[in-house]
KEDREN-229428 format. One line per 8 residues: their letters; for each residue z, y, x of C-alpha. Coordinates in nm, 3 decimals. Layout:
% residues N
A) Z/Y/X ~ ...
END
This chain:
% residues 524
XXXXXXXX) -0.443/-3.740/-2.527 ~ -0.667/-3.619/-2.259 ~ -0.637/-3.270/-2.139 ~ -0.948/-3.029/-2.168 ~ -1.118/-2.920/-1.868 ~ -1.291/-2.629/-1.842 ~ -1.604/-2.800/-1.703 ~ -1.791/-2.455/-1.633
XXXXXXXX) -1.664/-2.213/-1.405 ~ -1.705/-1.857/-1.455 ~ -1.555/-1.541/-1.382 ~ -1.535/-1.270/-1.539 ~ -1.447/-0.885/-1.383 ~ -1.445/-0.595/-1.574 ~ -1.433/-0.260/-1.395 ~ -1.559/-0.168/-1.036
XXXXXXXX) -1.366/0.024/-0.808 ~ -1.159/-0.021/-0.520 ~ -1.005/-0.324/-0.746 ~ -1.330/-0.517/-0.896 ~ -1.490/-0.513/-0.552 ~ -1.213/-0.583/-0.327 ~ -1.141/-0.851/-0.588 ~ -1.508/-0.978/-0.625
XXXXXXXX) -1.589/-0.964/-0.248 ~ -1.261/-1.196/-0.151 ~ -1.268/-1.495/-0.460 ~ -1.691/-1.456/-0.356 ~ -1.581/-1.601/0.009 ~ -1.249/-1.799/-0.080 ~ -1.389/-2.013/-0.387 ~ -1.661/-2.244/-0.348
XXXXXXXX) -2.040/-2.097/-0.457 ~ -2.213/-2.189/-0.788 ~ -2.427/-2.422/-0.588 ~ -2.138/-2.709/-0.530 ~ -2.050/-2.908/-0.848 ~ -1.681/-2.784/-0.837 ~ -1.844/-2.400/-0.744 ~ -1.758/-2.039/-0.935
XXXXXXXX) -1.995/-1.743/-1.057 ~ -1.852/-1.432/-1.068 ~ -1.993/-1.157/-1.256 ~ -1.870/-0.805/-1.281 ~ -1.937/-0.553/-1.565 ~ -1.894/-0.183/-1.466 ~ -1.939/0.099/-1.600 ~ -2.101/0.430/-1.502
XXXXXXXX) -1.953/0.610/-1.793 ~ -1.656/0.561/-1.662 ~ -1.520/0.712/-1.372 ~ -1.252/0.556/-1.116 ~ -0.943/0.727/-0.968 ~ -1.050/0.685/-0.593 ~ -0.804/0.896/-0.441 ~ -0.593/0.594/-0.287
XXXXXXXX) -0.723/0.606/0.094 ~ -0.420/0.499/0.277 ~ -0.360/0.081/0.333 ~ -0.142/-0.159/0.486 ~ -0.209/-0.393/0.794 ~ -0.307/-0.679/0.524 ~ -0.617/-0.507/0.488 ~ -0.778/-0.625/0.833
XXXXXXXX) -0.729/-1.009/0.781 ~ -0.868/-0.917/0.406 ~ -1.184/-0.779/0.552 ~ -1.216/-1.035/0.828 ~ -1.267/-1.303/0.539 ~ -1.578/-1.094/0.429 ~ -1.801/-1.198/0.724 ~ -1.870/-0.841/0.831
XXXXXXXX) -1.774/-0.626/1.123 ~ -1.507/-0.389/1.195 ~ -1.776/-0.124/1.292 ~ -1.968/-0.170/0.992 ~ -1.641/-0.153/0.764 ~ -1.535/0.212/0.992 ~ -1.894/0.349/0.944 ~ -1.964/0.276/0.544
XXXXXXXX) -1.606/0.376/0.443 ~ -1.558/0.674/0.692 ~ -1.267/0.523/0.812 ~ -1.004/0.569/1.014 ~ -0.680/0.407/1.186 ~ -0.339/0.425/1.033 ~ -0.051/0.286/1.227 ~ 0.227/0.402/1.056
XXXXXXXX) 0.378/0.703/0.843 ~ 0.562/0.992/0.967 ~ 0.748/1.125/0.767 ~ 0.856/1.546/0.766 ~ 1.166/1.760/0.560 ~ 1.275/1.376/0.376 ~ 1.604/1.336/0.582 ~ 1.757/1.694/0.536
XXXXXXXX) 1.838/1.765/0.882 ~ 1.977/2.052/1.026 ~ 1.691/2.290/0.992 ~ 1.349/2.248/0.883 ~ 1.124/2.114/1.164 ~ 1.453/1.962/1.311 ~ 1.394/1.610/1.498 ~ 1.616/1.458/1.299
XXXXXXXX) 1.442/1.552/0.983 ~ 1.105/1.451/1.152 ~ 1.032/1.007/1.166 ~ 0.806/0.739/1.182 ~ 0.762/0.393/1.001 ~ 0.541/0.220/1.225 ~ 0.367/-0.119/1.169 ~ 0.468/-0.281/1.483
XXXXXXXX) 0.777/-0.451/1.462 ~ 1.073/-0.393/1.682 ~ 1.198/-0.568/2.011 ~ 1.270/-0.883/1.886 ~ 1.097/-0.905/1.566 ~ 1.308/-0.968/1.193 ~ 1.666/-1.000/1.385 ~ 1.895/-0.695/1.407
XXXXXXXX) 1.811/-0.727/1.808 ~ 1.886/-0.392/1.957 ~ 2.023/-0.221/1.613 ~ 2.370/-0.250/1.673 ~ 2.352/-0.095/2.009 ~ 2.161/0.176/1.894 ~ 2.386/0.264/1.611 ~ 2.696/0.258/1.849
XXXXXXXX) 2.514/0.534/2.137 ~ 2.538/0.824/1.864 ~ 2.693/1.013/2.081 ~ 2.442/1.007/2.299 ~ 2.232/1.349/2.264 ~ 1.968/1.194/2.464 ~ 1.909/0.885/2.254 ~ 1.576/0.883/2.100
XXXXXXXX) 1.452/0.800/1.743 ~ 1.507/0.433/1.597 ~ 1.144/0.343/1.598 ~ 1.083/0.535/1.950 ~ 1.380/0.358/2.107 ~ 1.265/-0.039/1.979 ~ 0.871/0.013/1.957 ~ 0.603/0.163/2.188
XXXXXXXX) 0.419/0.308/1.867 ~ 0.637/0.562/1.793 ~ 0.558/0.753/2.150 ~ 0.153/0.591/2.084 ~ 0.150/0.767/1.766 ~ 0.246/1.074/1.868 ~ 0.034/1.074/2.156 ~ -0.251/1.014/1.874
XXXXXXXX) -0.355/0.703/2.057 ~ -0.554/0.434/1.864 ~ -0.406/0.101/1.839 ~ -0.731/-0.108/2.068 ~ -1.006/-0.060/2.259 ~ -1.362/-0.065/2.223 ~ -1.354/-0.438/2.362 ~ -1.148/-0.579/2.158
XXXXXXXX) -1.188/-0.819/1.912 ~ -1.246/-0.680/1.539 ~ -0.960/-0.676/1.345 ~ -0.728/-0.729/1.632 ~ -0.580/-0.495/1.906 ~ -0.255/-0.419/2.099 ~ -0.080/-0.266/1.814 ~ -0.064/-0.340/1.497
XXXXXXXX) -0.270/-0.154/1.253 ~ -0.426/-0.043/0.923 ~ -0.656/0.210/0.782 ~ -0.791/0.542/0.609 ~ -1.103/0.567/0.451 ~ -1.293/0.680/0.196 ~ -1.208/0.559/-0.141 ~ -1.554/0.566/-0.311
XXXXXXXX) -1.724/0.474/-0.002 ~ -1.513/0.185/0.074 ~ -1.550/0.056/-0.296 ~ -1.949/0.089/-0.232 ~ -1.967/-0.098/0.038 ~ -1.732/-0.344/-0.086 ~ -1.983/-0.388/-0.377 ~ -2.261/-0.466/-0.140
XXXXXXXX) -2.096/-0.719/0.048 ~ -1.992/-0.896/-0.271 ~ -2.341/-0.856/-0.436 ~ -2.542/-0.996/-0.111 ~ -2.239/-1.295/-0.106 ~ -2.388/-1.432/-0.439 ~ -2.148/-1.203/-0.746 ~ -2.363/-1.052/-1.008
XXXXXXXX) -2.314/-0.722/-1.164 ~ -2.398/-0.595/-1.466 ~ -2.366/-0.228/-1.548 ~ -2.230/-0.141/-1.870 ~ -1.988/-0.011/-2.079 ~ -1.716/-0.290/-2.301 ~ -1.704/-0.236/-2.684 ~ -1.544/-0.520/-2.783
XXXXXXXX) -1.331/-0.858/-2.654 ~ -1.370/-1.140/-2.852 ~ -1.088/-1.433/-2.798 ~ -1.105/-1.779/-2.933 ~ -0.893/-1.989/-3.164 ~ -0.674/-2.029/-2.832 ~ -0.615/-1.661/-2.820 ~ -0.770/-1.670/-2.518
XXXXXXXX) -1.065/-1.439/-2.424 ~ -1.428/-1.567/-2.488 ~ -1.669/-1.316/-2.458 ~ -1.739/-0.920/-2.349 ~ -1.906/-0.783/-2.613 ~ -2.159/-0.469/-2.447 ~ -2.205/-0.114/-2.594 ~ -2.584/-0.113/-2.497
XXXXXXXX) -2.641/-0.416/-2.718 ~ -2.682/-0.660/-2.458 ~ -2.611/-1.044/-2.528 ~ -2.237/-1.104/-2.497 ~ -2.039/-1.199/-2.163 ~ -1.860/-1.546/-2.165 ~ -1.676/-1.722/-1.912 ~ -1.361/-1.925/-1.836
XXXXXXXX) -1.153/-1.636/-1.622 ~ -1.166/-1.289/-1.672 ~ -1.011/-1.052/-1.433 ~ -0.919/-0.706/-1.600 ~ -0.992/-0.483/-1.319 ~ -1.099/-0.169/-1.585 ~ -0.762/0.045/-1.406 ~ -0.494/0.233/-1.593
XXXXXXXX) -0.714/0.149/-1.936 ~ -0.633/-0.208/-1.929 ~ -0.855/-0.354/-2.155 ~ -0.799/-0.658/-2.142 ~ -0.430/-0.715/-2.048 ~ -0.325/-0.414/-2.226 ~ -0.538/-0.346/-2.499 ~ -0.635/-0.703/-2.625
XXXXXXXX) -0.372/-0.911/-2.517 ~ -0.091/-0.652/-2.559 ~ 0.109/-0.761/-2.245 ~ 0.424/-0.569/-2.207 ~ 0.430/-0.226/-1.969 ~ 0.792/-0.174/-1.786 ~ 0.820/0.129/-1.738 ~ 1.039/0.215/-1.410
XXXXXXXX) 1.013/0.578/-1.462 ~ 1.414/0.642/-1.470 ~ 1.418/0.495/-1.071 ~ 1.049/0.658/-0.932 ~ 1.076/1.001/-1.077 ~ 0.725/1.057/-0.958 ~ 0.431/1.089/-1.263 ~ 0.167/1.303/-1.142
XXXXXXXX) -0.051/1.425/-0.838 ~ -0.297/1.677/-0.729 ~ -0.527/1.574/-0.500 ~ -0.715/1.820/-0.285 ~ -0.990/1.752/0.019 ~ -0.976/1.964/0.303 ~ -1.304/2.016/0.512 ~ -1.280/1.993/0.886
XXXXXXXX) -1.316/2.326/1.031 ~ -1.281/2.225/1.343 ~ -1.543/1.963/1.405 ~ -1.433/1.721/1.702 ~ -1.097/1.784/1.627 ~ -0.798/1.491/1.651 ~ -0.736/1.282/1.426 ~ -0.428/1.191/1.347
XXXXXXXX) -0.399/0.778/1.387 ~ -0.085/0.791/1.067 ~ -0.033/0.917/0.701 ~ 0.188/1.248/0.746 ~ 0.408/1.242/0.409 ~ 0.555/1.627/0.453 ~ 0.860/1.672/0.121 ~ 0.863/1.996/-0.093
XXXXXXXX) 1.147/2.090/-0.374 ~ 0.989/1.783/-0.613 ~ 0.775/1.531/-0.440 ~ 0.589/1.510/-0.131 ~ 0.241/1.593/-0.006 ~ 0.039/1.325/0.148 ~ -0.266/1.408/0.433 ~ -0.469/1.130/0.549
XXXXXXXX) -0.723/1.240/0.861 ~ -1.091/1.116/0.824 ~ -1.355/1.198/1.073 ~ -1.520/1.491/0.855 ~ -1.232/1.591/0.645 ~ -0.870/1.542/0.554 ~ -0.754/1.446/0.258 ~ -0.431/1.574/0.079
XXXXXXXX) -0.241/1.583/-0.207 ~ 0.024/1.721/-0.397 ~ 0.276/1.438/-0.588 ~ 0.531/1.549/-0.827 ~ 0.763/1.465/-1.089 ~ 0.675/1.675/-1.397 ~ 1.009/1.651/-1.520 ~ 1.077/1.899/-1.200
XXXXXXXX) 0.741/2.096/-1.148 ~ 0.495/2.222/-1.345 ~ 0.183/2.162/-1.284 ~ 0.076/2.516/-1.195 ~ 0.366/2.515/-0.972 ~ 0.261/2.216/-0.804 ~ -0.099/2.337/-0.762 ~ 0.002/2.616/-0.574
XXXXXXXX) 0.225/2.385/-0.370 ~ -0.110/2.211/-0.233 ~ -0.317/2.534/-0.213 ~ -0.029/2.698/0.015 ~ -0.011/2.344/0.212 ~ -0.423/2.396/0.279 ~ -0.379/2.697/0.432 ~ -0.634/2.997/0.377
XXXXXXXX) -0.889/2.730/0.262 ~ -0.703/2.595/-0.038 ~ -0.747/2.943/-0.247 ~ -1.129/2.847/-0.315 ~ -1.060/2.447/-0.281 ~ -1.159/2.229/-0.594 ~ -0.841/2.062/-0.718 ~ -0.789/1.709/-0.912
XXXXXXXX) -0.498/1.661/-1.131 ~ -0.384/1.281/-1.184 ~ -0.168/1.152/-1.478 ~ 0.019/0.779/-1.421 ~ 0.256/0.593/-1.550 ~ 0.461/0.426/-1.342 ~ 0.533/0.065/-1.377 ~ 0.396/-0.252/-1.440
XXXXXXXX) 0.275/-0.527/-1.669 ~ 0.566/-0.788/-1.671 ~ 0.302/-1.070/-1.763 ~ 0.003/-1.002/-1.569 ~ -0.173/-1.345/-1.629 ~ -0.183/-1.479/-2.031 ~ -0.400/-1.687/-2.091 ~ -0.751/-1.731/-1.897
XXXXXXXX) -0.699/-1.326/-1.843 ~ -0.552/-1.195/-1.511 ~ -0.466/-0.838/-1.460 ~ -0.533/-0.654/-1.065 ~ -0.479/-0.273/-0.977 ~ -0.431/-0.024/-1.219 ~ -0.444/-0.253/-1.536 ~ -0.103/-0.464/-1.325
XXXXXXXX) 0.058/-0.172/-1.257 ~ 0.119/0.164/-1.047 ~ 0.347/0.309/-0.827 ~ 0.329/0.643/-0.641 ~ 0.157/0.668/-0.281 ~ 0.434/0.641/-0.113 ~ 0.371/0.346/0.171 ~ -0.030/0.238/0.056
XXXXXXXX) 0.111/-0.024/-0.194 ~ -0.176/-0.050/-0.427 ~ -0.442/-0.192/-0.212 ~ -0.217/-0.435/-0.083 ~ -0.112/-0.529/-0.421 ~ -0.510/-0.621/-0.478 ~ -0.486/-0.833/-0.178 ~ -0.217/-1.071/-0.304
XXXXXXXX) -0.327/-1.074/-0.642 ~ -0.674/-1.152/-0.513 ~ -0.513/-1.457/-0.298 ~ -0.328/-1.628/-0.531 ~ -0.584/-1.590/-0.837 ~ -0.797/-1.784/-0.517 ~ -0.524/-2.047/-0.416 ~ -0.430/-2.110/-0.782
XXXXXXXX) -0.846/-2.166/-0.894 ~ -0.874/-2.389/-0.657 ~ -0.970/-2.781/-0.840 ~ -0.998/-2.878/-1.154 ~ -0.904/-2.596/-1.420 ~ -0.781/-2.719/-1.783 ~ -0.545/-2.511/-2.008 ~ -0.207/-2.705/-1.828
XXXXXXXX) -0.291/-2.581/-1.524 ~ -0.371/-2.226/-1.621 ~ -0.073/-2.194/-1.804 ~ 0.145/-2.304/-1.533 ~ -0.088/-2.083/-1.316 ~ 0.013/-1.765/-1.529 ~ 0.366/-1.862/-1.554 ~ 0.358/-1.885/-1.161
XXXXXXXX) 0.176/-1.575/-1.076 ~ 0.365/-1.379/-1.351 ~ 0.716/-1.512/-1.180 ~ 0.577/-1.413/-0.830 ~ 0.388/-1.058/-0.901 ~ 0.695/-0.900/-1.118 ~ 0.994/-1.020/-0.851 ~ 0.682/-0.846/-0.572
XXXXXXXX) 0.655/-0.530/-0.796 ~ 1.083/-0.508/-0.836 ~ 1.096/-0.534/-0.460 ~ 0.834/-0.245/-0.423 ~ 1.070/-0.021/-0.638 ~ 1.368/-0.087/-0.430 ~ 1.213/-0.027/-0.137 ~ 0.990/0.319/-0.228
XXXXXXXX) 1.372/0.425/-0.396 ~ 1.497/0.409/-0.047 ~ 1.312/0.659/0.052 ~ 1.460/0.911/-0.170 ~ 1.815/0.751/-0.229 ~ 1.910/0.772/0.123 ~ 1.808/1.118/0.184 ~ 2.080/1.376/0.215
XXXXXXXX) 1.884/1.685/0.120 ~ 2.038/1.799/-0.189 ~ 1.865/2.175/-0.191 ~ 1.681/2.101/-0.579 ~ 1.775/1.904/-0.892 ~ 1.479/1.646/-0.756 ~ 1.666/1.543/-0.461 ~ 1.996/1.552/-0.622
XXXXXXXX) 1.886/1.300/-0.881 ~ 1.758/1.105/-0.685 ~ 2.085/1.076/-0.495 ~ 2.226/1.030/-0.794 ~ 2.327/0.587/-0.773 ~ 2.245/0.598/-1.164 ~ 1.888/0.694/-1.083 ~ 1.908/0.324/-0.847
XXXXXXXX) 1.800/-0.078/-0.946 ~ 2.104/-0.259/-0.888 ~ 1.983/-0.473/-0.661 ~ 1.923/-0.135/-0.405 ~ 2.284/-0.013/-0.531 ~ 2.435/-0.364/-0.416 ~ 2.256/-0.344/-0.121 ~ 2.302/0.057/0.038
XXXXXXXX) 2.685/-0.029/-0.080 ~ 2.703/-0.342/0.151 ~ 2.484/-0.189/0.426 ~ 2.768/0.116/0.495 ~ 2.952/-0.185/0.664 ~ 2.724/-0.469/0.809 ~ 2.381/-0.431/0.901 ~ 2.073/-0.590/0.700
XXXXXXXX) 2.077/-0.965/0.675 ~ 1.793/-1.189/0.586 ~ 1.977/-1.300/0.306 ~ 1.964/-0.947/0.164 ~ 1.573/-1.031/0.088 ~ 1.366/-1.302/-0.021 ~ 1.118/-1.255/0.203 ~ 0.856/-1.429/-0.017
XXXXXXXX) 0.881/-1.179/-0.264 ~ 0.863/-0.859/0.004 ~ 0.538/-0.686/0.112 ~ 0.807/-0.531/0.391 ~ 0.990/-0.733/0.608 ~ 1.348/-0.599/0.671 ~ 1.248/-0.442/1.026 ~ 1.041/-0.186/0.744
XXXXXXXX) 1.411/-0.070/0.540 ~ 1.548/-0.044/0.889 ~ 1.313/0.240/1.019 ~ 1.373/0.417/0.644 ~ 1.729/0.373/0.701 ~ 1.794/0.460/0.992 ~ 1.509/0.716/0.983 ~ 1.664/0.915/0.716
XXXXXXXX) 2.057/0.898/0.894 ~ 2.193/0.653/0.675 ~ 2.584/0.653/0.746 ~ 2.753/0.286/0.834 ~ 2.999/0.180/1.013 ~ 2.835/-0.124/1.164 ~ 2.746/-0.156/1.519 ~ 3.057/0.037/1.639
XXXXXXXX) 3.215/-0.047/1.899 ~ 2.980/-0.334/1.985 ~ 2.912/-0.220/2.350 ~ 3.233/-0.198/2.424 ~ 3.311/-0.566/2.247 ~ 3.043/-0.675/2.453 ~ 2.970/-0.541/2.795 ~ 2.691/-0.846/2.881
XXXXXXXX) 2.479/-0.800/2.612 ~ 2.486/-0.400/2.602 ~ 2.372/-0.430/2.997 ~ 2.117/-0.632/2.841 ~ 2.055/-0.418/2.514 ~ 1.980/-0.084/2.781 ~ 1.763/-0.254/3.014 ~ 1.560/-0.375/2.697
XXXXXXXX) 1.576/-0.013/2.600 ~ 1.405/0.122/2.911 ~ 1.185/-0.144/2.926 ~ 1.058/-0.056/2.589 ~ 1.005/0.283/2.721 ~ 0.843/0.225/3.040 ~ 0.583/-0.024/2.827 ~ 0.553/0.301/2.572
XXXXXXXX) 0.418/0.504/2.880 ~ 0.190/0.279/3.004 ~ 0.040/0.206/2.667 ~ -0.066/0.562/2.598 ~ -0.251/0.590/2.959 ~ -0.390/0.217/2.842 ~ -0.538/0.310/2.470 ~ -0.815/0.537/2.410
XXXXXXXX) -0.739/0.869/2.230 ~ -0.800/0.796/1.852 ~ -1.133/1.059/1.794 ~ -1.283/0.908/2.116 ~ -1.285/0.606/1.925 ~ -1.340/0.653/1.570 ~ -1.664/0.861/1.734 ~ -1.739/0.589/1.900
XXXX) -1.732/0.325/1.648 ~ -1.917/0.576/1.423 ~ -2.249/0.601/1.685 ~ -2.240/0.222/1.768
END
């Protein structure tokens, strides 16, 4: 019996956003145009009823090879979105140090991977100079960008290429301005869009989905792949197809935010070139530097502030300016949609699934939903080769999304500040996947291996849990006595150490200052 092939070639978005356009903007430049025989449309249905979240203006280094497929510039990206680099996260009051403000309650994650990339390298030899009251930071002692970052250098020059510089990188931006431009690129690279609002999804004897139906009366919109982009509604996924929602609110205690933007009033000032994530009693505050404003906000557990209280937790973190301030509360669940492809229907952002902040994950989830939906529509397309498509993705994005959880719990799990109920349930190894309990359990005696991961299945590699580790003072055993054990390959380990530093000072009198060139990327 011959297998039917889906002879047209369609797709379907619905919702704009961040999501739609990211989304409609990549598969517009990675699938072939409606002009070849084997070619795509892609249509997306918005609506202007309906209002997006577009608070999320933090990313991860993905984003630059994501853009470079778009055939635009970096300095037209910087100037539309009002963006910004990001080369790491510091992170302020997590570790529960001595005192607040102490160093060691004061680190960095930065993007750039240690001396000697994915291998434990110089680990063990750091772990085993403890004593040492002079030795630095984790990240300062194996990377330059630690010092860079704190020098609020910019990760290139003006000549280099786009997308590419010394260090490695990502950005900030504006969240409604990115998703505008995004929409023009993907509009002028061939995607139509229709603006209005869904009232009905009609599926076919298949079950599958066959056709949008419009509020404004408007003849119905069929194709052959939809992509539910329509957020935390889920439309599609959720409300037609009824895929399952796993909740993993018992590990990421974190439900709610309140988001606040914080006028420059100081205009020329520096910009700092990383996310600072500062704790308080139930969360943490996130503040993102753009060139005209900064923008903050307050996340929480509910189950351990109010909202009122957590309100004036973001007004007192504004300073004198957050009294008067308009604030934005934001309601999530966290979790995800364990089958995020049935059918012809694929689900991206929101409608997939949502975590907290914490590390930019949601853009870069886009990304790699956006890639594979491309890889996996690539040649002929009958109902055997979605469904193993779907079964593929589905297999892929949940083991992606249970490696997320692990790692944003090891922010909190490590931690030793124990000064509210917050931080002492999060302590608590109940409150941990098993996979994390297995692993902080093992990692008190050996250091990380590569067969602690499948790296696949990570958005961070292990160099990423090692800066959170070690960043927060987690207490193991391995590494000591290794310089002792062996005398050759400590000399070696220490003159790698002060050649890291030496290449640390030169960098910062190499790079430009980050505000001299975000300014002058935004007059170019």
């Amino acid at each position: 019996m011959a297998r039917r092939v889906v002879t047209s070639r369609r797709i379907v978005i619905v919702g704009g956003g961040t999501a739609g356009w990211l989304t409609a903007a990549y598969l517009s430049r990675a699938l072939p145009a409606a002009a070849r025989s084997d070619g795509w449309t892609i249509t997306l249905v918005e609506s202007a009823d309906i209002g997006t979240i577009g608070v999320g203006e933090g990313s991860f280094p993905t984003l630059r090879s994501t853009l470079a497929t778009l055939g635009r510039s970096e300095a037209e990206f910087l100037r539309a979105s009002d963006a910004t680099f990001k080369q790491g996260v510091r992170f302020l009051g997590w570790a529960g140090g001595p005192t607040p403000g102490h160093d060691a309650d004061d680190y960095f994650h930065p993007f750039n991977l240690p001396f000697g990339g994915d291998e434990p390298g110089l680990l063990p030899f750091w772990l085993d100079s403890a004593a040492d009251p002079q030795r630095p930071s984790f990240a300062d002692a194996v990377t330059v960008q630690e010092r860079l970052i704190r020098a609020d250098r910019a990760p290139k020059r003006r000549d280099d290429a786009d997308f590419s510089g010394p260090m490695n990188y990502a950005y900030h931006f504006d969240a409604a301005k990115l998703a505008a431009w995004l929409r023009e690129v993907a509009i002028a690279n061939g995607v139509a869009r229709i603006e209005a609002t869904v009232a009905a999804v009609a599926r076919g004897e298949d079950g599958d989905v066959a056709a949008l139906t419009l509020s404004d009366g408007s003849p119905p919109i069929a194709g052959d792949i939809f992509i539910d982009c329509s957020g935390f509604r889920a439309v599609l996924i959720g409300d037609a197809l009824g895929a399952p929602f796993r909740s993993v609110e018992a590990v990421l205690f974190n439900d709610r935010a309140i988001a606040m933007q914080i006028p420059d009033d100081a205009p020329g000032r520096q910009i700092a070139p990383y996310t600072r994530a500062t704790a308080h009693e139930a969360g943490w505050i996130w503040d993102i530097g753009l060139p005209t404003r900064r923008g903050t906000g307050c996340v929480y557990s509910s189950r351990h502030m109010s909202d009122d209280q957590a309100e004036a937790v973001i007004r007192r973190y504004a300073g004198p300016a957050g009294a008067t301030l308009a604030a934005r509360t934001l309601r999530f669940r966290t979790g995800y949609r364990t089958s995020q492809w049935i059918g012809n229907t694929v689900a991206i952002g929101l409608s997939a699934g949502f975590f907290e902040p914490l590390e930019s994950t949601g853009i870069m989830l886009i990304e790699v939903a956006a890639r594979i939906v491309a890889d996996m529509l690539r040649g002929p397309v009958d109902r055997a080769a979605l469904a193993g498509a779907a079964r593929n993705y589905n297999r892929q994005m949940a083991a992606r999304f249970e490696a997320i959880v692990e790692f944003l719990k090891l922010h909190y799990c490590v931690s030793r500040r124990a000064d509210t109920a917050y931080w002492r349930d999060n302590r608590d190894p109940a409150s941990w996947p098993e996979g994390l309990r297995d692993k902080i359990v093992q990692w008190r005696h050996r250091l990380p291996s590569r067969f602690d991961f499948v790296i696949d299945h990570q958005s961070f590699l292990p160099p990423s849990w090692a800066f959170i580790l070690h960043g927060l003072g987690h207490e193991t055993q391995a590494g000591s006595g290794v310089i002792a054990a062996r005398p050759g390959d400590a000399r070696d380990a220490m003159a790698a150490f002060a050649r890291i530093r030496q290449a640390a000072s030169q960098a910062v009198q190499a790079l430009p200052d980050h505000r001299s060139l975000i300014d002058h990327y935004h007059r170019s």
